[in-house]
Structure formats: structure tokens, C-alpha cells
N, C-alpha and C positions, 0 to 999 in steps of 0.2 A: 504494500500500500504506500503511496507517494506521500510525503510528508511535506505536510503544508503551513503555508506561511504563514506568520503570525502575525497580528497589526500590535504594536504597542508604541509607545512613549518616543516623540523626537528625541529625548534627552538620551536613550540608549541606542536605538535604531540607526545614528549614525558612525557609530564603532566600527571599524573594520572587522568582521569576522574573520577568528583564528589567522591576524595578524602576526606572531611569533612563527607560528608553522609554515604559512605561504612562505613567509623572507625566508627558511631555515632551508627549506624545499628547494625553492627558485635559488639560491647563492647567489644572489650578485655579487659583482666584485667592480670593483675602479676602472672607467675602459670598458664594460661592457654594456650591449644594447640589451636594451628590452622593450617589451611591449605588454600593454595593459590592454586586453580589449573589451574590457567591461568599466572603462573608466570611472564611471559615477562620481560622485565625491571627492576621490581621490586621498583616501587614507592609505591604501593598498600600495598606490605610485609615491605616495610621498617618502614611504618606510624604505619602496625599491631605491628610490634616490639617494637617500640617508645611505644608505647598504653602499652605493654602488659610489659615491663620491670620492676624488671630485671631479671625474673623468664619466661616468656614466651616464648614456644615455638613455631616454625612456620614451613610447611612442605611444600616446593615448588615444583609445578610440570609444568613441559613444556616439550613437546616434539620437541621443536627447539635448537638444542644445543648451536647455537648464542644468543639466547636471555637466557640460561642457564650459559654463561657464565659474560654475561654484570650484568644480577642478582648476582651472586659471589661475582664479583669486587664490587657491587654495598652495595651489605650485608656483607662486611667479615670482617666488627666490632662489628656486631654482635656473632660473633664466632659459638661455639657449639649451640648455640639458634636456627639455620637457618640447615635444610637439603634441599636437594638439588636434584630431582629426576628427571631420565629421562622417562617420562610415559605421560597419556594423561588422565587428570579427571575423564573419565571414568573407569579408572583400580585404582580409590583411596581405595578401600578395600586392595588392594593386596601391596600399598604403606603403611598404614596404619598398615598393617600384618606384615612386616619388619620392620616396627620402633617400633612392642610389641605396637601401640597403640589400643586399642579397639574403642573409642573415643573420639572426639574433642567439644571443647567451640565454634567452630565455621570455617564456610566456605566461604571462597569466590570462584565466579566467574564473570572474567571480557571479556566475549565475544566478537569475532570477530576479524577482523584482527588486529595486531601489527603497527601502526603507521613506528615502525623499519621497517620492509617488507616493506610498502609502500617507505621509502626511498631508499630503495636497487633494483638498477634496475637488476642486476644478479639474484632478487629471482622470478622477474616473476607476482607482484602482481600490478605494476604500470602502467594505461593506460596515465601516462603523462612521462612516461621514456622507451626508449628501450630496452626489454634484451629478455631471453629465453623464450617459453613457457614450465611456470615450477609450478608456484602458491603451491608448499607444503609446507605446515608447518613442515612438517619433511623429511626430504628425504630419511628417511631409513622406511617411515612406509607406503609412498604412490606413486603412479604413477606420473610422472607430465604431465605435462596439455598434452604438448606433443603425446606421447601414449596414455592418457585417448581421446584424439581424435582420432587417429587414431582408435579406437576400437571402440567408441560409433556410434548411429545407428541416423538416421536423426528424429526419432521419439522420441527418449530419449532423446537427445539434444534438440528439443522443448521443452520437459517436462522441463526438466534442467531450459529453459529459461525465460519459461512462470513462474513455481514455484517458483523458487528459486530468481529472479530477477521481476516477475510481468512485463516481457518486451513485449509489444504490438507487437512489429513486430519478438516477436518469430522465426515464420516459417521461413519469410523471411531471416531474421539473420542467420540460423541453416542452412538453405540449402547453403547459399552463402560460410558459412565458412567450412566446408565439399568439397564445391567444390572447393575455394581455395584451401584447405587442398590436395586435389588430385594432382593439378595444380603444387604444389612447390610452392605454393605462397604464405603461409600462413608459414614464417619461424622464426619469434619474436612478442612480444608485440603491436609495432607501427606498425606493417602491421594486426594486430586482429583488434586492436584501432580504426586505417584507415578504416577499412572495415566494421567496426559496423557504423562508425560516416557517410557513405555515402549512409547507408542503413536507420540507425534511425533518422538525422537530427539533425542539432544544440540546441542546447536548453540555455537559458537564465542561468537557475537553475544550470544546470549539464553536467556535459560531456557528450556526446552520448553513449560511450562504458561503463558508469557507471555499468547499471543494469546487462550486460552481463558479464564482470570481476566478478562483485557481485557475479554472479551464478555457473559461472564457476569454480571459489575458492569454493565455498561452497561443489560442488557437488566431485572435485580432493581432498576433506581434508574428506569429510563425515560428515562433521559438524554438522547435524542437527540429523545427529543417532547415534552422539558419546554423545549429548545434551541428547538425547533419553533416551540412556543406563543410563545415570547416573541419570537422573529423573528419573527411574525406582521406586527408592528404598534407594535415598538420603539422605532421613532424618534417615534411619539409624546409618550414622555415625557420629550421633551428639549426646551428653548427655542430659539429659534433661535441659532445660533451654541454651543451644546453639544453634546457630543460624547461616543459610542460607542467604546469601545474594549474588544476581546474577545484572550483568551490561550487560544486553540486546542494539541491535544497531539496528535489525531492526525487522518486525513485525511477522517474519514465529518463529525466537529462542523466543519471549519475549509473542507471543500464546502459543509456549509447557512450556515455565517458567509456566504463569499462570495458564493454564490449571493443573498442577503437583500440584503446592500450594494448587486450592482452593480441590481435588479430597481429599488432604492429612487434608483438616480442615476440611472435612467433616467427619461425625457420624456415618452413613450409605452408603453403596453403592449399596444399594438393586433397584430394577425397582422399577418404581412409583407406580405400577398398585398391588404391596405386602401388603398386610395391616397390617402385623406383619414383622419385619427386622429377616432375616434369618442368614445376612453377616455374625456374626460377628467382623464386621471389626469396628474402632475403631480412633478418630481422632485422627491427627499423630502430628499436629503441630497447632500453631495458628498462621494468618499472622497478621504482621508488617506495610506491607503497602497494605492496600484496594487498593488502585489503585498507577499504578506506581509514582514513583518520576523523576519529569524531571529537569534535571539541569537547574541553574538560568542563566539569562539574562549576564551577568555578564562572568562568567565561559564561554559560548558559545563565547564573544568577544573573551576572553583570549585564548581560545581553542577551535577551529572550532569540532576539533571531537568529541566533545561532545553535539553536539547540538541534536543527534539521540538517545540520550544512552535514557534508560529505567531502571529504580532502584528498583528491588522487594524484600524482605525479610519477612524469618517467623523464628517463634522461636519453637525448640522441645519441646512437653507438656511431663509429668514422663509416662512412660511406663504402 
């Protein structure tokens, strides 16, 4: 079952999650590149830069330009050290191609939503605040939830919900909110919220409308085939001896992480039933952590949202 995000408090929400481990993971060192492609905030980049001074470079990528610019203000003592791009991790070749880099000492990825978003009820990601239906991470690159509803089909919308959120009363949910949707009645956040919460019931745990916001965002951002794209063929842009490391939150992104690592340590990719290897395919990396790393006991008080995160990292073997 996918483990879901949790809304709480600006005052913790903007913490880097399992900040000691990513930097311990990643090594930076003085003189080397890096890349952030989940910029946001930029706690994450600021810790790489500290690490990697005073020679280290670092290439931020977000396609939210609010969280592009609080990064800025956040790096801009860093100077020339820090670029700054409007894009989406999966177009990091073509970032990477305009900065003349071929390749970096190392990658980060810290998944899922922005703690920021969840504060912001104008963005549409909050089922404990009112605002639009909107839920993009980028407003120039996606639909918001809005139209993505009015276009979606009562059986895709299951999918969505079943998938993407592992929500048991799917159907039920998808049909209600489509017919609101018809009705005018379905016209912000706390009338989706309302209407999940009287459909799935209270829960001790979590909100009602958790897993349905969950899937909803995932499915208006594409997030899990933008995940897709760049697990394709990742570890190419790392040097040898540089290193991947990804901050998973729930269990659909932190299966395609693993499933990519262990396909890429593997030797062979031949069928089992071959008795001599044909591929020649060739392991790509060796991982870092056998099994994920969950944040400590500790972190989790300090920081509710981190109590989902998943920590995997590998390092690139010489070509």
C-alpha cells in the first residue's frame, strides 16, 4: 500500500527530508557537478553546496517557478556555483547540453509533493484548505484538475483511483465526483474533500480524501511517466564513480526506483531459459542501499513528512 502524504504545519514541512543521509549518499566533494532535479526550496542544494565548496557546482531544476524563485533567494550566496532551470528531471540531458556538461559526480531526486503546495491553498493541493481545482506543479506545462475532469471518462478515473491512490471505494468515489462534477457542484477543494470524506468515512490514521488528492495530483502532473522517462537511461549522466540518489514517498514511485537500480546492477538481461547470454548488455551501476533507508525515529517527531520517505542510491561502475 502507497504511503501517503501528510498535510501539516509550515513551521516543519519545510525541513529537508533525511538531509544527513542524501549528503552522506551523494559525496560531494570540491570541483564537483551536481544536479538537483527536484529543486523546490532548496534545502537539499544548499547542504550539496556547503558539501561540495568552494569549487562545486550545482544545476537546479523545477518546473514550479514559485518554488524557482524561493531556491534563488535561498542560494544567491552561493553565486555562479548555483544555475537555475526551468524544466522537469526528465529533460536533464537537454539541461545538461546547455550548460556544455556531459556529466555529473552526482544526482539527486526528492519526490513528490512540495510541503510549499500543500501550504498554498490557491494551488489546489490541500484537502484541509479551500481553493481551486488546480493541483499543477507547473501551470504552463499541465491541465488543472479542473478540465482534467471534465475530460476524463468514469472508467479512467477509477483507474486513477484504484492505482494511483490504492483507494477501496474507487468506483464509488469516481462516479459521485463526475456527477457532482455535472451538477455545478463540485467547484473547489473542500466541496472534492466533503465529498470523498462522506463517501470513504473517517479514519483514525488519515483524512478521508487523502488517497484521492494523492491520485489525482499524480495523475494532472504525470508523475509517475515523467519518473518513467528519466529511469529510462539515468545512469547515463553520471561519471563513473557518481552517484544517484532518489527520496521516494510512496510505494507505486519507490517500485519503478527499484525496479531501474536493480535491472541497471544487473550483468545480463537475457531470458532465463538462454544458456549462453546473447545481450550484451553490461552492469550499469552498483547499488548503495540493498534495501531502502527509512528515516529515524527522531526526524519523523521533528518532521511528520518524512515519516513515508524511502532512500535509495547507486553509484556508476567505469564504462
Amino acid at each position: 500500500m502507497p504511503a501517503l502524504e501528510h498535510e501539516t504545519s509550515s513551521a516543519v514541512t519545510h525541513a529537508a527530508v533525511m538531509l544527513r543521509e542524501t549528503v552522506e549518499l551523494l559525496r560531494p566533494r570540491s570541483g564537483g557537478r551536481y544536479v538537483d532535479g527536484t529543486l523546490g526550496g532548496g534545502g537539499h542544494a544548499q547542504a550539496i553546496l556547503e558539501a561540495s565548496g568552494p569549487h562545486g557546482e550545482l544545476l537546479g531544476i523545477d518546473w514550479d517557478e514559485e518554488a524557482r524563485a524561493r531556491a534563488a533567494a535561498r542560494l544567491a550566496r552561493f553565486g555562479a556555483r548555483v544555475h537555475i532551470v526551468d524544466a522537469v528531471f526528465d529533460q536533464i540531458g537537454e539541461c545538461l547540453e546547455r550548460f556544455g556538461w556531459e556529466a555529473v559526480d552526482g544526482i539527486l531526486l526528492d519526490l513528490g509533493v512540495s510541503s510549499f503546495h500543500l501550504d498554498l491553498a490557491d494551488r489546489g493541493f490541500s484537502f484541509a484548505r479551500s481553493g481551486p481545482l488546480d493541483m499543477r506543479m507547473s501551470r504552463s506545462r499541465a491541465r488543472a484538475l479542473s478540465q482534467w475532469l471534465d475530460e476524463v471518462s468514469e472508467p479512467e478515473l477509477v483507474r486513477v483511483l484504484r492505482e494511483y491512490g490504492e483507494e477501496p471505494q474507487a468506483r464509488r468515489i469516481a462516479r459521485a465526483i463526475l456527477a457532482a462534477r455535472r451538477r455545478g457542484e463540485l467547484a473547489d477543494t473542500a466541496a472534492l474533500a466533503a465529498l470523498v470524506s462522506r463517501i470513504a468515512g473517517r479514519s483514525a490514521a488519515r483524512h478521508p480524501a487523502t488517497r484521492t488528492f494523492q491520485a489525482l495530483r499524480i495523475a494532472v502532473n504525470g508523475e509517475l511517466e515523467i519518473l518513467e522517462r528519466f529511469l529510462a537511461d539515468a545512469y547515463r549522466w553520471l561519471r563513473p564513480g557518481g552517484r544517484l540518489v532518489v527520496l521516494a514517498y510512496h510505494s507505486l514511485e519507490d517500485r519503478l526506483v527499484k525496479s531501474a537500480f536493480r535491472l541497471w546492477e544487473r550483468s545480463c538481461v537475457c531470458s532465463r531459459g538462454i544458456p549462453v547470454c546473447r545481450c550484451g548488455w553490461a552492469a550499469k551501476v552498483t547499488l548503495l542501499t540493498r534495501r531502502a533507508i527509512r528515516p529515524s525515529g527522531s526526524e519523523v517527531a521533528e518532521n511528520p513528512r518524512a515519516r513515508s520517505a524511502r532512500l535509495r542510491a547507486v553509484e556508476r561502475l567505469a564504462a
